[in-house]
Residue, then its C-alpha position, 0 to 999 in steps of 0.5 A: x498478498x496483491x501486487x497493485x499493478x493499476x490505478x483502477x485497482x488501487x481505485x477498486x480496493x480503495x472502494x471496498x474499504x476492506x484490508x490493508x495497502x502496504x507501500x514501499x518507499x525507495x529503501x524499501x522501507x514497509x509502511x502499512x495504511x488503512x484503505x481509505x488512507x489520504x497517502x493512497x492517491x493515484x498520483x503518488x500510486x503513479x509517482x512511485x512507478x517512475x522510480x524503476x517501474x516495480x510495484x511498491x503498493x500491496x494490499x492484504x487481507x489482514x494485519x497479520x498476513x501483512x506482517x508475515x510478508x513485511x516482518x518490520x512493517x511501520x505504520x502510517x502517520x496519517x491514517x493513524x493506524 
């Protein structure tokens, strides 16, 4: 697992093409996106920060290492994963 700690990273990753972002809404509720996914933009990267400044965007490798670390992982509605 990646904590995103920036916006140039989110940007980086989003580029590649390549794994899965999991974001954690304010219950800490999983939801896994493919990297590519319109939900995955620097101003809702930003948004989430303001709430208590802890890294709620992870990237991992593959479904499986994501599932691991976040056991109820959900999936997004948008990218239709």
């Amino acid at each position: 697992m990646v904590k995103i700690e920036s916006v140039e990273e989110l940007n980086r990753i989003k580029k590649s093409n390549y794994g899965f972002v999991i974001t954690l809404d304010e219950h800490s509720k999983a939801v896994m996106h493919k990297t590519n996914c319109d939900f995955l933009t620097e101003e809702n990267y930003l948004n989430s920060k303001k709430t208590d400044d802890i890294t709620k965007f992870h990237w991992h490798s593959t479904f499986s290492l994501a599932e691991k670390e976040f056991p109820k992982i959900s999936s997004c509605n948008i990218c239709n994963l």
